[in-house]
C-alpha positions in Angstrom: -51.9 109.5 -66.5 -53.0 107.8 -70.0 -49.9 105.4 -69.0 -51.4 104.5 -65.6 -54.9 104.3 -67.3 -53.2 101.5 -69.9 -51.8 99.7 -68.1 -54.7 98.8 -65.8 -57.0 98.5 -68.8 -53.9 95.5 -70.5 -54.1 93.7 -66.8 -57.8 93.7 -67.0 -57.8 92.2 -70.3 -55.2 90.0 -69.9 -56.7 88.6 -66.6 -59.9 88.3 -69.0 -57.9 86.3 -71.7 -57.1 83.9 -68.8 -60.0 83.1 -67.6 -62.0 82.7 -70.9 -58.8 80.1 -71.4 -60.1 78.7 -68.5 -63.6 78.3 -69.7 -62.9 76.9 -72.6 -61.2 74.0 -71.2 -63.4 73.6 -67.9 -66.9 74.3 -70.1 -69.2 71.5 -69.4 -70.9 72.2 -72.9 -70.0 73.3 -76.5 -72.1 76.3 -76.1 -70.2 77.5 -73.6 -67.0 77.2 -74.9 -68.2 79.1 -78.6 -69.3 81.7 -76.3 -65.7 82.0 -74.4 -63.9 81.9 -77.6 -65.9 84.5 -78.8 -65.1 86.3 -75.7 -61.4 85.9 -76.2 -61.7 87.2 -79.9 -63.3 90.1 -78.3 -60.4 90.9 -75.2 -57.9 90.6 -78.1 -59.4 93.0 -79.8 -59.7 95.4 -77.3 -55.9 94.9 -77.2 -55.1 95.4 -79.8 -57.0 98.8 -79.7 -55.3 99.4 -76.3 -51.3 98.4 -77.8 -52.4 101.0 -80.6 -53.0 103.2 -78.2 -49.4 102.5 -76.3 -48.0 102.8 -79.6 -49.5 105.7 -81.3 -49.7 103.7 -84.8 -53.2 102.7 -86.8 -51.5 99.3 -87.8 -52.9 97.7 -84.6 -56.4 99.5 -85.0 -56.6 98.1 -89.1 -54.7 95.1 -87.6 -58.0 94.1 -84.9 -60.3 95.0 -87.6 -59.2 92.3 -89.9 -59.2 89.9 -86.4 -62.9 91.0 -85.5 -64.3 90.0 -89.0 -62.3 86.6 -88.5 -63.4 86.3 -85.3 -66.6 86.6 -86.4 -66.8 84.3 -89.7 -65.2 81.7 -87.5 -68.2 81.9 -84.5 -70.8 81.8 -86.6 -69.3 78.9 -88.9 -68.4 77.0 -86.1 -71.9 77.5 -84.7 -73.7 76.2 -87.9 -71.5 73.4 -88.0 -72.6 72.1 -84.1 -76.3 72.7 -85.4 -76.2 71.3 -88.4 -73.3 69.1 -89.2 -72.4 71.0 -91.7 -70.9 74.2 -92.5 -71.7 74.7 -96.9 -75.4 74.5 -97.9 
C-alpha cells in the first residue's frame, strides 16, 4: 500500500516541478518567478523526503536538509539583490 501511496505522492510532485518550470519562464514579473523557484526548492525537497522513503536510507533526508538551507540562502539573497542592487552591506 505505502508503494501505491508513493508513487502518487512522486507524480504529484513531479507534475508540480513542471509547472513551477513553467512559471518561471512564462512569469510576467521577477517576483513571481523568486516565488516559483522557491516553490521548486520546496517539491524537491519533498522528494527527496519521499525517494528516502522508497529507499529506506537517511542520506536523502540529511541530503534535502542541506538543499532546504541552500534553497533558502539563495531566495533570500536573490531577493535583496532585486531590492537593493546589492547583495553585501
Amino acid at each position: 500500500m505505502i508503494d501505491y501511496a508513493l508513487l502518487f505522492a512522486f507524480g504529484c510532485f513531479g507534475i508540480a516541478l513542471l509547472l513551477n518550470i513553467y512559471r518561471v519562464i512564462k512569469s510576467p514579473g521577477i517576483g513571481d518567478r523568486i516565488l516559483a523557484l522557491d516553490t521548486m526548492v520546496v517539491n524537491a525537497i519533498a522528494l527527496l523526503a519521499l525517494y528516502g522513503i522508497h529507499k529506506g536510507t537517511t542520506v536523502y533526508f540529511e541530503a534535502s536538509m542541506i538543499f532546504a538551507m541552500t534553497g533558502f540562502i539563495s531566495t533570500v539573497s536573490y531577493t535583496r539583490f532585486v531590492l537593493r542592487g546589492d547583495i553585501i552591506e
